[in-house]
N, CA, C, O and CB atoms as a CASP TS submission, in Angstrom:
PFRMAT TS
TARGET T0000
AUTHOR 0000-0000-0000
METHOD Language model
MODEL 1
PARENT N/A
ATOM      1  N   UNK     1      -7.498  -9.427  19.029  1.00  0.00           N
ATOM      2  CA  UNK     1      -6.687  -8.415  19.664  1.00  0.00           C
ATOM      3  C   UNK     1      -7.573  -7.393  20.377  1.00  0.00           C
ATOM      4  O   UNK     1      -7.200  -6.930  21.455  1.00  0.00           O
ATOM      5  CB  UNK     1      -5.790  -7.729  18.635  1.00  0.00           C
ATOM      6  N   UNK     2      -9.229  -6.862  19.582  1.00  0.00           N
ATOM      7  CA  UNK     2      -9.483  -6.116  20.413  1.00  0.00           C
ATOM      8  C   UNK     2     -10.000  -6.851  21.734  1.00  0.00           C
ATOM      9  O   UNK     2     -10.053  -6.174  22.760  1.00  0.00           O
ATOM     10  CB  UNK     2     -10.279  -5.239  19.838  1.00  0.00           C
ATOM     11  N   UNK     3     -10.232  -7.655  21.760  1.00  0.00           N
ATOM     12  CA  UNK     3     -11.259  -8.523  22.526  1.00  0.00           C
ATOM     13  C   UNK     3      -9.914  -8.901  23.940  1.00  0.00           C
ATOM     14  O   UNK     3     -10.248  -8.649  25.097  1.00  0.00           O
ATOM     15  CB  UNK     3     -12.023 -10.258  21.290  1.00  0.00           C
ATOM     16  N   UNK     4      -8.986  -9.283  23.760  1.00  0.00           N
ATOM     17  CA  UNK     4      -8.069  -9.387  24.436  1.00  0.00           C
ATOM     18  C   UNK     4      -7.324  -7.779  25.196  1.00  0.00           C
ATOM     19  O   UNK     4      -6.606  -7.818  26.195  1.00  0.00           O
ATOM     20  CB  UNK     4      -7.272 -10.202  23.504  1.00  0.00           C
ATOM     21  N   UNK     5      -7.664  -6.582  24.526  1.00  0.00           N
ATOM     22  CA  UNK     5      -7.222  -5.242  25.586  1.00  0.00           C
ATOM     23  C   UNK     5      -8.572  -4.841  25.563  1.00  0.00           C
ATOM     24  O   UNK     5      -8.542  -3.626  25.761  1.00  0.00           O
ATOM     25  CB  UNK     5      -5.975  -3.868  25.043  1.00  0.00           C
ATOM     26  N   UNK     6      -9.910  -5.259  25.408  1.00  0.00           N
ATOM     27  CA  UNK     6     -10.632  -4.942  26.245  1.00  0.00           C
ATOM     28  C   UNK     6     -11.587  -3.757  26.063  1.00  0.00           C
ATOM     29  O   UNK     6     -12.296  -3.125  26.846  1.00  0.00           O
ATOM     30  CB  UNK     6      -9.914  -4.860  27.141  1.00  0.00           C
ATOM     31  N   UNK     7     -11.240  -3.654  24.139  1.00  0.00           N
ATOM     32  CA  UNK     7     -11.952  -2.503  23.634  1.00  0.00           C
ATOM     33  C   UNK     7     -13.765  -3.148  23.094  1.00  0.00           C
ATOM     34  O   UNK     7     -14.729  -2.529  22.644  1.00  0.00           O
ATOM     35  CB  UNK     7     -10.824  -1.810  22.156  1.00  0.00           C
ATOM     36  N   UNK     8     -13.596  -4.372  23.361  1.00  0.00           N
ATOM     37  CA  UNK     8     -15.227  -4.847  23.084  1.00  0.00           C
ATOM     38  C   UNK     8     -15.799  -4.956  24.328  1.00  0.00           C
ATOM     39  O   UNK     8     -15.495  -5.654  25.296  1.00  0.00           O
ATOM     40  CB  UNK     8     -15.482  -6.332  22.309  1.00  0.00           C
ATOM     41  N   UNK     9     -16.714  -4.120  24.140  1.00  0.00           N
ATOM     42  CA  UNK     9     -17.532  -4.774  25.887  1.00  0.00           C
ATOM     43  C   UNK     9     -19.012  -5.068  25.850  1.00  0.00           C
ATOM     44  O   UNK     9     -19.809  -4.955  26.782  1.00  0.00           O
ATOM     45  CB  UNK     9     -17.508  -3.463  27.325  1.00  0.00           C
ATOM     46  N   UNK    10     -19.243  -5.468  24.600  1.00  0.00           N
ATOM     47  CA  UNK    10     -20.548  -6.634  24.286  1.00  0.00           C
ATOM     48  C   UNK    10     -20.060  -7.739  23.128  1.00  0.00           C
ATOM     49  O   UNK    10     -18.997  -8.193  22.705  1.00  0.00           O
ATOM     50  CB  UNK    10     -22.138  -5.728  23.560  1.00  0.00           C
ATOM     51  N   UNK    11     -21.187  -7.860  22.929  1.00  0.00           N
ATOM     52  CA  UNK    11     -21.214  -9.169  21.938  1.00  0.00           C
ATOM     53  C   UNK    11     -21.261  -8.312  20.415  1.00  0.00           C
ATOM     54  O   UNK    11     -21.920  -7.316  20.113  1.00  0.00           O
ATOM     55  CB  UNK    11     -22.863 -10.380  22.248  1.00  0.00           C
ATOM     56  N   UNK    12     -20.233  -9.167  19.554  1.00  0.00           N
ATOM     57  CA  UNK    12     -20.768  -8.241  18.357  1.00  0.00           C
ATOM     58  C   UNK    12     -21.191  -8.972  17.548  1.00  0.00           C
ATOM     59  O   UNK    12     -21.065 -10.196  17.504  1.00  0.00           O
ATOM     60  CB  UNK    12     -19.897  -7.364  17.657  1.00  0.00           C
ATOM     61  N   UNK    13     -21.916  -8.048  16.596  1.00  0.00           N
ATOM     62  CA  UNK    13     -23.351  -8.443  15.384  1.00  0.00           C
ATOM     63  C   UNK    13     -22.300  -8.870  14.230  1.00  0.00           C
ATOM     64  O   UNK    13     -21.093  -8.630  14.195  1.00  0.00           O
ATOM     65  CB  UNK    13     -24.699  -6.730  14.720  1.00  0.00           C
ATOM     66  N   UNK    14     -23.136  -9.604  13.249  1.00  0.00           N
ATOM     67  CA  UNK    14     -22.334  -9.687  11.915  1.00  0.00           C
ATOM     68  C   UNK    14     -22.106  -8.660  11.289  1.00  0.00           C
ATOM     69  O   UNK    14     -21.014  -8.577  10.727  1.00  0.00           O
ATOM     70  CB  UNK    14     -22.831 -10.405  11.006  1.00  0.00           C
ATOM     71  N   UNK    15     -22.991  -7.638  11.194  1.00  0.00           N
ATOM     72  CA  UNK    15     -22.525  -6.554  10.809  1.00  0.00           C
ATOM     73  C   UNK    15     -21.956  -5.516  11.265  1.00  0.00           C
ATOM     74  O   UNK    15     -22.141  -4.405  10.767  1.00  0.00           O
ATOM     75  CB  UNK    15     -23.089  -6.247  10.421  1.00  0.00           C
ATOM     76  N   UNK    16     -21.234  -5.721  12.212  1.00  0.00           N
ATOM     77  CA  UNK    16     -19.961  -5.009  12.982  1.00  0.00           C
ATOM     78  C   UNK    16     -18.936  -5.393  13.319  1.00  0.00           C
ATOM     79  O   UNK    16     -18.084  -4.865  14.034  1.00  0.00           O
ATOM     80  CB  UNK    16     -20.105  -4.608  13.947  1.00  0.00           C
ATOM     81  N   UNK    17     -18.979  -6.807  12.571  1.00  0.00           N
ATOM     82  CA  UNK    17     -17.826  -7.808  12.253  1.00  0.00           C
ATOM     83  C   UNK    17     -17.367  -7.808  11.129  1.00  0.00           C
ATOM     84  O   UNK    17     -16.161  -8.003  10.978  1.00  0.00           O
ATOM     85  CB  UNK    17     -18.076  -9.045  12.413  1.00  0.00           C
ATOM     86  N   UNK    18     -18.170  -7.600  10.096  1.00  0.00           N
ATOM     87  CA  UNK    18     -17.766  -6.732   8.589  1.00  0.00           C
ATOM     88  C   UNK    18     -17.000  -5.466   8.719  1.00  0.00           C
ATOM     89  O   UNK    18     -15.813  -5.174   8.573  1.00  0.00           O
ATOM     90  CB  UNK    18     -19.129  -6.221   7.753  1.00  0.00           C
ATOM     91  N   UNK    19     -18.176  -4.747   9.073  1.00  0.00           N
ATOM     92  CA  UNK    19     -17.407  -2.978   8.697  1.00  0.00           C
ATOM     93  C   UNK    19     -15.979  -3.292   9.564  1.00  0.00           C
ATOM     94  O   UNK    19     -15.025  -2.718   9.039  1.00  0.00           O
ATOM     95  CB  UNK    19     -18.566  -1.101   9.626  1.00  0.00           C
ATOM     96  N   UNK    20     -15.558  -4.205  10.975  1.00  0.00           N
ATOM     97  CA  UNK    20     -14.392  -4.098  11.327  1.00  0.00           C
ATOM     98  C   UNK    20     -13.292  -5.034  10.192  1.00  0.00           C
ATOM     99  O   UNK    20     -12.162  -4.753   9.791  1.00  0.00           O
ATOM    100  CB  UNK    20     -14.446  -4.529  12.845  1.00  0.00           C
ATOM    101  N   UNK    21     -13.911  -5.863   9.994  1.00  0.00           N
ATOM    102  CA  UNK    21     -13.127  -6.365   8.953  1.00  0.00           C
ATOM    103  C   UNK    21     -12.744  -5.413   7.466  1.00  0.00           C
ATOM    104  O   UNK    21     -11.703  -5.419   6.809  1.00  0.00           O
ATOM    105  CB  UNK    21     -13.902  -7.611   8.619  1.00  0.00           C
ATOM    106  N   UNK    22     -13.615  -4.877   7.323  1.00  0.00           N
ATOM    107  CA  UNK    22     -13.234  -3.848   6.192  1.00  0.00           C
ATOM    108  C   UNK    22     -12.701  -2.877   6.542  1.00  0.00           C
ATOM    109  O   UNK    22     -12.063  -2.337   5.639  1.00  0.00           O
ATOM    110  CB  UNK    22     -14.156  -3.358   5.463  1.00  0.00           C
ATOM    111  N   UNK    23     -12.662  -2.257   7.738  1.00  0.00           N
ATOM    112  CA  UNK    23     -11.629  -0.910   7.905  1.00  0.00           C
ATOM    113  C   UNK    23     -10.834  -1.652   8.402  1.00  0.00           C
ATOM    114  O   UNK    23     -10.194  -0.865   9.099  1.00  0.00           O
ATOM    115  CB  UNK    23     -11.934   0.478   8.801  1.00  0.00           C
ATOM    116  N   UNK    24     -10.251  -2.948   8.606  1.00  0.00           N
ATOM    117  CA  UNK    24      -9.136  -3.471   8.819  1.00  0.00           C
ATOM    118  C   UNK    24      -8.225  -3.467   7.208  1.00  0.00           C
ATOM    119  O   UNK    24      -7.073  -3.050   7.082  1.00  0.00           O
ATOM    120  CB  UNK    24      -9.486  -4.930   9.530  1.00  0.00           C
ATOM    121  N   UNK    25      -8.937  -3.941   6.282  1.00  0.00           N
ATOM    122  CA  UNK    25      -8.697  -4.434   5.286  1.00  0.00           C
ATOM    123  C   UNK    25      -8.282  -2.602   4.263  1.00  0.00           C
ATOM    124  O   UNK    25      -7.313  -2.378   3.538  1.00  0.00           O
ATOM    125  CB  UNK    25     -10.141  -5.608   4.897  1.00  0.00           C
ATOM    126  N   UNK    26      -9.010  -2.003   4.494  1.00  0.00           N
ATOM    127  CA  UNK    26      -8.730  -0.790   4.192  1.00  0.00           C
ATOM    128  C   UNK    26      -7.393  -0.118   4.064  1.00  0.00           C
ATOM    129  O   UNK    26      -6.655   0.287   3.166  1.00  0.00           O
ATOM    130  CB  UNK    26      -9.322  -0.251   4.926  1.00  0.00           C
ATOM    131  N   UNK    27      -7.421  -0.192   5.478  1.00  0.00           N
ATOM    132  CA  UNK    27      -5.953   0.327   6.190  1.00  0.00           C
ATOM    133  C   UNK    27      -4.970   0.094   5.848  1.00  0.00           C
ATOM    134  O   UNK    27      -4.079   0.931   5.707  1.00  0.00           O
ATOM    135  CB  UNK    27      -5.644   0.048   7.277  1.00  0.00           C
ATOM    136  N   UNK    28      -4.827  -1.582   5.533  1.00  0.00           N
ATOM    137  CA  UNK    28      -3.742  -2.494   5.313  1.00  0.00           C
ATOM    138  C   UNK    28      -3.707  -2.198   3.666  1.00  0.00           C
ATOM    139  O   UNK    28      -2.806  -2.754   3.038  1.00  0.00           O
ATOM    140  CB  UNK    28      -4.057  -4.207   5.873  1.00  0.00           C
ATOM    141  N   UNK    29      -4.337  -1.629   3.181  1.00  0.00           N
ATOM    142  CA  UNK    29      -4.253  -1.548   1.529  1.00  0.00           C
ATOM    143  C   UNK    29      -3.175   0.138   1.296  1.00  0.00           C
ATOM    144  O   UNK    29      -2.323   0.366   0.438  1.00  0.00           O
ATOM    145  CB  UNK    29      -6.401  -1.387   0.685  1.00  0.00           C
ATOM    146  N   UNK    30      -3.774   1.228   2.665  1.00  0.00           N
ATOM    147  CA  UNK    30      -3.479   2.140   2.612  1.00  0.00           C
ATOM    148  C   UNK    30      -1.897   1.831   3.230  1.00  0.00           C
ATOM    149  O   UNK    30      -1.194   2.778   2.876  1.00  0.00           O
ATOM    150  CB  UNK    30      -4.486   2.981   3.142  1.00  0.00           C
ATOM    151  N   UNK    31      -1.359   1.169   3.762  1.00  0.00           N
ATOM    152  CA  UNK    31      -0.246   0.871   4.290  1.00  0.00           C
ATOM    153  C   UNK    31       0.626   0.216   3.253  1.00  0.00           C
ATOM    154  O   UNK    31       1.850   0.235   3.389  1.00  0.00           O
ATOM    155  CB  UNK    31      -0.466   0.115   5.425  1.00  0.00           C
ATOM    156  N   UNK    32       0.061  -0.349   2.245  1.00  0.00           N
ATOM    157  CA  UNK    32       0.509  -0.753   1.505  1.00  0.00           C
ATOM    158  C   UNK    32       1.077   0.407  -0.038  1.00  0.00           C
ATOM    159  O   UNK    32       1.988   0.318  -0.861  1.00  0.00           O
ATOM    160  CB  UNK    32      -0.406  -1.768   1.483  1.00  0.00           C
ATOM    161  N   UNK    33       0.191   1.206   0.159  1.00  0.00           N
ATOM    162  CA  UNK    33       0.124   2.072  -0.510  1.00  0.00           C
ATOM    163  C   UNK    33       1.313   2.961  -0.389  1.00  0.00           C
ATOM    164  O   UNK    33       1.935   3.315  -1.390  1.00  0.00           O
ATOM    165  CB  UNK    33      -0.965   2.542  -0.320  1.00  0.00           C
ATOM    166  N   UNK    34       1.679   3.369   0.950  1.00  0.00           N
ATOM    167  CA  UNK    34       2.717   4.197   1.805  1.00  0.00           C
ATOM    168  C   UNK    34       3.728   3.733   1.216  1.00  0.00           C
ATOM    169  O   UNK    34       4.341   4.402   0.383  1.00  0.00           O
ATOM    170  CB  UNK    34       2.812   4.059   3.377  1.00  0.00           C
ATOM    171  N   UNK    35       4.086   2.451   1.569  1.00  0.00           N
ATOM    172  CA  UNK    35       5.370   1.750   1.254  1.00  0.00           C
ATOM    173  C   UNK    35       5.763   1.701  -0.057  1.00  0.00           C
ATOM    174  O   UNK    35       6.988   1.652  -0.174  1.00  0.00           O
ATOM    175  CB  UNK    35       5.361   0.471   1.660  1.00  0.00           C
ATOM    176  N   UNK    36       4.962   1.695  -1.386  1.00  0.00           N
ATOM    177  CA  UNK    36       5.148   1.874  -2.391  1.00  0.00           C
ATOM    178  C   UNK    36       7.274   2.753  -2.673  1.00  0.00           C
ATOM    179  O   UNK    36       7.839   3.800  -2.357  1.00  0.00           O
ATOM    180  CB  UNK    36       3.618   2.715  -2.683  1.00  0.00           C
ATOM    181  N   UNK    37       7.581   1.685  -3.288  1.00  0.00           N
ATOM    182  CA  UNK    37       9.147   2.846  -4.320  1.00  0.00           C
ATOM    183  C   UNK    37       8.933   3.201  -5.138  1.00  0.00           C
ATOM    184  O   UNK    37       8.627   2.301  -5.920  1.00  0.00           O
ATOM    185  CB  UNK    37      10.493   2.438  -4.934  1.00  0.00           C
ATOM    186  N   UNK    38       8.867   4.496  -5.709  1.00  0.00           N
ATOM    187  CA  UNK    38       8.869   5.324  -6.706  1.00  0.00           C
ATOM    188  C   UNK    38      10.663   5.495  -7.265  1.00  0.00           C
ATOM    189  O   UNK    38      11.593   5.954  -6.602  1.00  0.00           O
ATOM    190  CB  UNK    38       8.071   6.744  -6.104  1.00  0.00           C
ATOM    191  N   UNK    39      10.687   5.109  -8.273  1.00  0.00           N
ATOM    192  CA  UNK    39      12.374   5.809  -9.492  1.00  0.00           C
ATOM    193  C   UNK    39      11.470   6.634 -10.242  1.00  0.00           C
ATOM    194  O   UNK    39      10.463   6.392 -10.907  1.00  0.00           O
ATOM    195  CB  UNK    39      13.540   4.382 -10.960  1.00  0.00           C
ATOM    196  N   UNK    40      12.254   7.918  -9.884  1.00  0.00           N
ATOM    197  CA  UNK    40      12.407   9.106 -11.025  1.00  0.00           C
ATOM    198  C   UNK    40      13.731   9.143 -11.212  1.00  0.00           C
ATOM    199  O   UNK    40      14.627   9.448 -10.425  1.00  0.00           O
ATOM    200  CB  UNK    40      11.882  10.624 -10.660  1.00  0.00           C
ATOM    201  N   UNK    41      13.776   8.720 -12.608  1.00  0.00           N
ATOM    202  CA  UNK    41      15.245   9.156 -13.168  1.00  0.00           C
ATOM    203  C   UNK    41      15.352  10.390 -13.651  1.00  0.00           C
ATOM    204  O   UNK    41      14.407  11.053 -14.078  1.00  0.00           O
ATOM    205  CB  UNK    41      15.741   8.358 -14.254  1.00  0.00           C
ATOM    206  N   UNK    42      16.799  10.829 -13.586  1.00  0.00           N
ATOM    207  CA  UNK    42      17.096  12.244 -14.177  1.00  0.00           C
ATOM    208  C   UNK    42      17.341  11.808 -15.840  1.00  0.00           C
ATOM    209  O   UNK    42      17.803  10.800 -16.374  1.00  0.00           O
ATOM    210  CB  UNK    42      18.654  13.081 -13.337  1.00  0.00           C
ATOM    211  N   UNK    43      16.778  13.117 -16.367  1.00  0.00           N
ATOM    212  CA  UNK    43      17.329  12.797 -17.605  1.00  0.00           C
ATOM    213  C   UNK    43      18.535  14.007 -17.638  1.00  0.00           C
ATOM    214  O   UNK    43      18.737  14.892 -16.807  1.00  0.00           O
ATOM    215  CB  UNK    43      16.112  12.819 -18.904  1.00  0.00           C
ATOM    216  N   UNK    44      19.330  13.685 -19.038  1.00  0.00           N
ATOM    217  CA  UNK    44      20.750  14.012 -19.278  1.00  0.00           C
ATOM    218  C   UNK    44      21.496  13.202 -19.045  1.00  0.00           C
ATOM    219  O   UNK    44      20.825  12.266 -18.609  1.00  0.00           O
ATOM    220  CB  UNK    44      21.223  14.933 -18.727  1.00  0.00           C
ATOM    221  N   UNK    45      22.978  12.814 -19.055  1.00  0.00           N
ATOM    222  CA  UNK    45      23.841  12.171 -19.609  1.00  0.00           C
ATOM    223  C   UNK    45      24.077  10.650 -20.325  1.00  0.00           C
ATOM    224  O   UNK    45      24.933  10.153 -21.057  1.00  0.00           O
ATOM    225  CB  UNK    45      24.425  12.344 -18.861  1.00  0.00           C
ATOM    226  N   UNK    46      22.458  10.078 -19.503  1.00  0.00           N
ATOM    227  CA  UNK    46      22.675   8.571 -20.389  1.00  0.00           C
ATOM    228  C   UNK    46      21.425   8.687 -21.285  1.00  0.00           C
ATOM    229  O   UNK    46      20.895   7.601 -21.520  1.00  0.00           O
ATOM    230  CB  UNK    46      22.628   6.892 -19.325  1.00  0.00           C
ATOM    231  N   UNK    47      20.976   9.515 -21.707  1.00  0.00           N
ATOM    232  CA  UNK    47      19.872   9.843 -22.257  1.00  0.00           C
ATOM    233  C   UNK    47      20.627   9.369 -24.237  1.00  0.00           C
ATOM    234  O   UNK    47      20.005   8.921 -25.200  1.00  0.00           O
ATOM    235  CB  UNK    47      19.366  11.803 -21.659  1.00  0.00           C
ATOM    236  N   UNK    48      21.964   9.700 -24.121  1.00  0.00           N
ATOM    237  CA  UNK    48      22.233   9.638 -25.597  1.00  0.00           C
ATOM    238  C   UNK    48      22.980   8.392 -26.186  1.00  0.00           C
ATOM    239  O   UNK    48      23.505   8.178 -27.279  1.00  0.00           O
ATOM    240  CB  UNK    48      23.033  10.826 -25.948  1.00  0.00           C
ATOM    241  N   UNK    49      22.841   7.731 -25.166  1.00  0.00           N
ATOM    242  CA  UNK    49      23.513   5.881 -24.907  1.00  0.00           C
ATOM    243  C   UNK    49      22.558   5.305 -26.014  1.00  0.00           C
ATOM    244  O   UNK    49      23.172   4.536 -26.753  1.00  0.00           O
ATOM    245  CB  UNK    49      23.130   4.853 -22.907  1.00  0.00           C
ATOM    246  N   UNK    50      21.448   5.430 -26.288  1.00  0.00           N
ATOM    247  CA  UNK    50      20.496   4.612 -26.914  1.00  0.00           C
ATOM    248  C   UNK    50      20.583   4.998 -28.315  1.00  0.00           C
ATOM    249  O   UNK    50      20.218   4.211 -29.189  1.00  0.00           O
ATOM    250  CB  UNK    50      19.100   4.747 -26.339  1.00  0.00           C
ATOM    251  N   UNK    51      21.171   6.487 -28.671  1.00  0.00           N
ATOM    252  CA  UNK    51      21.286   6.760 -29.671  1.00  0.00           C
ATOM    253  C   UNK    51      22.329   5.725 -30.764  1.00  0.00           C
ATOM    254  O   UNK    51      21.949   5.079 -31.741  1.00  0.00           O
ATOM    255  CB  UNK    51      21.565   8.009 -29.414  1.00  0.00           C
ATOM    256  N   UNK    52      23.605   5.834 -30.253  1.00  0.00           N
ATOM    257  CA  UNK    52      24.284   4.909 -30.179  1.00  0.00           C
ATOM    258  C   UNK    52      24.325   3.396 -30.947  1.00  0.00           C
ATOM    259  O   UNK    52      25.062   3.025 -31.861  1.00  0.00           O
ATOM    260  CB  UNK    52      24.169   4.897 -29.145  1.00  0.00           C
ATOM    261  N   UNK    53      23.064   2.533 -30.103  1.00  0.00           N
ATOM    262  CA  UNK    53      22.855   1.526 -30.516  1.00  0.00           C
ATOM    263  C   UNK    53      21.982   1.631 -32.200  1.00  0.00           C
ATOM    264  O   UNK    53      21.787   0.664 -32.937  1.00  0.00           O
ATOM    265  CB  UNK    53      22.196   0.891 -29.316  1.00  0.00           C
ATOM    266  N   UNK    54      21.677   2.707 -32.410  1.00  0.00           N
ATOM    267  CA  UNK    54      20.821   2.763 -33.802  1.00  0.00           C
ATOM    268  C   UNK    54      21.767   3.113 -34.673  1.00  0.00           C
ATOM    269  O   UNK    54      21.361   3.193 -35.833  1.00  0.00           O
ATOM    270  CB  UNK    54      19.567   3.808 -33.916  1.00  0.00           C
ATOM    271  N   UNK    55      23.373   3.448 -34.423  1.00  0.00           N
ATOM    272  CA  UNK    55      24.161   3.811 -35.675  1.00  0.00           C
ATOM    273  C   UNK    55      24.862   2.362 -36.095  1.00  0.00           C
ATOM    274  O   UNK    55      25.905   2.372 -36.748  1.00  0.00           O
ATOM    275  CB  UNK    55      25.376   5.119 -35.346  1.00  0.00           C
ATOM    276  N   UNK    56      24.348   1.343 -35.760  1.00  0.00           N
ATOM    277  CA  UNK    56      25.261  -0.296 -35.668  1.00  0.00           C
ATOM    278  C   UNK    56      24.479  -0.369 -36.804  1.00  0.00           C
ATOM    279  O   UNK    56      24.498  -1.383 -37.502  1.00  0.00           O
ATOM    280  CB  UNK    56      25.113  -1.750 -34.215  1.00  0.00           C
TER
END
């Protein structure tokens, strides 16, 4: 992709084929990260449902 719009304009080294591969790989972890769902439940009213099951 960069090579195709034209943001490389030499030849690149192995080791600038890494670090791009790793701040690729980075990113995509941090993106992953973003997307994460978090549940916070409220507590109160079903909080005493469980009680319940221990008087059987």
């Amino acid at each position: 992709m960069l090579a195709q719009t034209g943001q490389l304009r030499q030849k690149v080294t192995e080791d600038q084929l890494k670090d791009l591969l790793n701040a690729v790989a980075e990113n995509s972890r941090k993106e992953e990260e973003e997307q994460k769902v978090v549940f916070s439940r409220r507590k109160g009213g079903w909080d005493d449902d469980d009680d319940d099951l221990l008087d059987l």
